[in-house]
N, C-alpha and C positions, 0 to 999 in steps of 0.2 A: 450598591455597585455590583457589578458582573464579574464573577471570577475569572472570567478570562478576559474583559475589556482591553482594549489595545492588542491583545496576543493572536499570534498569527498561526494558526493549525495547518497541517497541510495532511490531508488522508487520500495514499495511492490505492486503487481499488473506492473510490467512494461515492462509485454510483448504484450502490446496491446492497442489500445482506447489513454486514456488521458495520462495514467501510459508511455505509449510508449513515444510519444509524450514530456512528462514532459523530459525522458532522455534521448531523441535527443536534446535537447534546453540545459541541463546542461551540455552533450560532448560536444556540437558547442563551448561551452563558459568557457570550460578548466579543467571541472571538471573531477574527477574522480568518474564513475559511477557504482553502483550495483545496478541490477535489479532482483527481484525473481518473481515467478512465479508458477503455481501448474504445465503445462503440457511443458513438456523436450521439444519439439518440439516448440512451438513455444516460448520458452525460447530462444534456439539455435538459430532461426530468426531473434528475436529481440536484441538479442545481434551483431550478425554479420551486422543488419539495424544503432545500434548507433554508435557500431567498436568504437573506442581512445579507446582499451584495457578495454573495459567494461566487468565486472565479474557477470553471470549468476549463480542465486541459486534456484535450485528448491526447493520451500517451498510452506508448504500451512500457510496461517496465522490462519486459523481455530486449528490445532495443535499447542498450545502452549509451548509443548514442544519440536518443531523444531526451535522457534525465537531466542531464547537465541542463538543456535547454530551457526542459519544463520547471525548475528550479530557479533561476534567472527570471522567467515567464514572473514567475510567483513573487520574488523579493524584489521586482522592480515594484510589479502593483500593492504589494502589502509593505514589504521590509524586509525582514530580517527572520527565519521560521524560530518558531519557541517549541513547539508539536508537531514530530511528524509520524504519523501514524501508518506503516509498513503494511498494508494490509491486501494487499492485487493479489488476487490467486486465480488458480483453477483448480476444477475438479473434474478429470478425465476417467474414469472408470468403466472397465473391460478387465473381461478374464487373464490372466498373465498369460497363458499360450498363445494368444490372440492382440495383446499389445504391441501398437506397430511405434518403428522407429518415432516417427511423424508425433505422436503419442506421447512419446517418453519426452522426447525433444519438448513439445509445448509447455508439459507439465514441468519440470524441471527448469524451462528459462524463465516463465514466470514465477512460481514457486520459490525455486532457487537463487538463481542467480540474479534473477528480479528484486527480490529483497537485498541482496548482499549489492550491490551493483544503486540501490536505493538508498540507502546508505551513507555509500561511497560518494557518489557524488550529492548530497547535499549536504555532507560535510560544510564545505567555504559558507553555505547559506544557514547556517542554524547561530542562532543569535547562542553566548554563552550561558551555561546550563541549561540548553532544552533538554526537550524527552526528547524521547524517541521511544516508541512503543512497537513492538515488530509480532504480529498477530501469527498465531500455530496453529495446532489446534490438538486436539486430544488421541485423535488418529494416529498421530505422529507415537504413539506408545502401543498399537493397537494390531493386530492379525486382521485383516481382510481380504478373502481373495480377488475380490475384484478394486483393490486400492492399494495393490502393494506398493506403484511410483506414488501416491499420493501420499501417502503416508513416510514413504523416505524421504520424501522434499517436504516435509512437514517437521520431520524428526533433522533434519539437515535443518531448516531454520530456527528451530528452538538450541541446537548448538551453537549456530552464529550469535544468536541473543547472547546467548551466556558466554562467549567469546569477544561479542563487545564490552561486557561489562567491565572486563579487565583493560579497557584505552586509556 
C-alpha cells in the first residue's frame, strides 16, 4: 500500500521548481493531488507531468478572493485536504534604488500575504490533523543587494510558520 492512498495533497505554486516536484512525490505515493498556479499553460504541463488524475486550478494566491474558491474547487472533487503544501512565490530581483512600488507590491502579495491568506482560508477545508507545510527559503537569513524584498517576505513567512505552530 501507498502512504499516502486516499490523502488529499493540495501544493499552491505547483506548477514548477519545488511546488512541482513536491506533487510528483505525493502522486507516486497515492495521493490525491491539486495543484494551482497563476499561468494555464504551464498549469496544463504540470499536471499532465504528475498525471493519477491530478486537478489543475488556476489561481493566484495574491487575490484573496480567489482562495476560498479554489479550496471548495478542490474538496468538492477530492474531499477533505490532509496536505497543504504553501509553496506560490516569486522572485523579483533589482537593485534597491531601482525597486519600483509595482515590485514590492508583487512580491510581497504573493510571498506574503499569499501564504498567510493560504492558510487562512483553507482552514474549513483541511480534514483534522493535516499538515501544512509553508515553503521559505534560506534567503530569508541572508544580505543580498539585489533581493532585499525577497528576502523580507521570506523571513516574514518563516515567522508566520512558527506563529502557526502555536493555533
Amino acid at each position: 500500500m501507498k502512504k499516502l492512498e486516499n490523502k488529499v495533497a493540495v501544493v499552491t505554486g505547483g506548477n514548477s521548481g519545488i511546488g512541482l516536484a513536491a506533487a510528483k512525490l505525493f502522486a507516486a505515493h497515492g495521493a490525491k493531488v491539486a495543484i494551482t498556479g497563476r499561468n494555464k499553460a504551464t498549469l496544463d504541463a504540470a499536471v499532465a507531468t504528475v498525471g493519477n488524475n491530478t486537478l489543475g486550478i488556476v489561481s493566484d494566491v495574491a487575490n484573496v478572493g480567489e482562495l476560498a474558491g479554489q479550496y471548495k474547487q478542490i474538496s468538492d472533487a477530492f474531499g477533505k485536504i490532509d496536505v497543504l503544501v504553501v509553496n506560490a512565490g516569486v522572485f523579483i530581483a533589482a537593485p534597491f534604488a531601482e525597486y519600483t512600488e509595482e515590485m514590492f507590491d508583487t512580491s510581497s502579495d504573493i510571498n506574503f500575504k499569499g501564504a498567510f491568506f493560504s492558510v487562512q482560508k483553507a482552514l474549513p477545508y483541511l480534514n483534522d490533523g493535516a499538515s501544512i507545510i509553508i515553503t521559505s527559503s534560506a534567503v530569508s537569513n541572508k544580505a543580498m543587494a539585489t533581493a532585499a524584498v525577497y528576502a523580507a517576505t521570506k523571513a516574514a513567512v518563516t515567522s508566520l510558520a512558527r506563529s502557526l505552530i502555536s493555533l
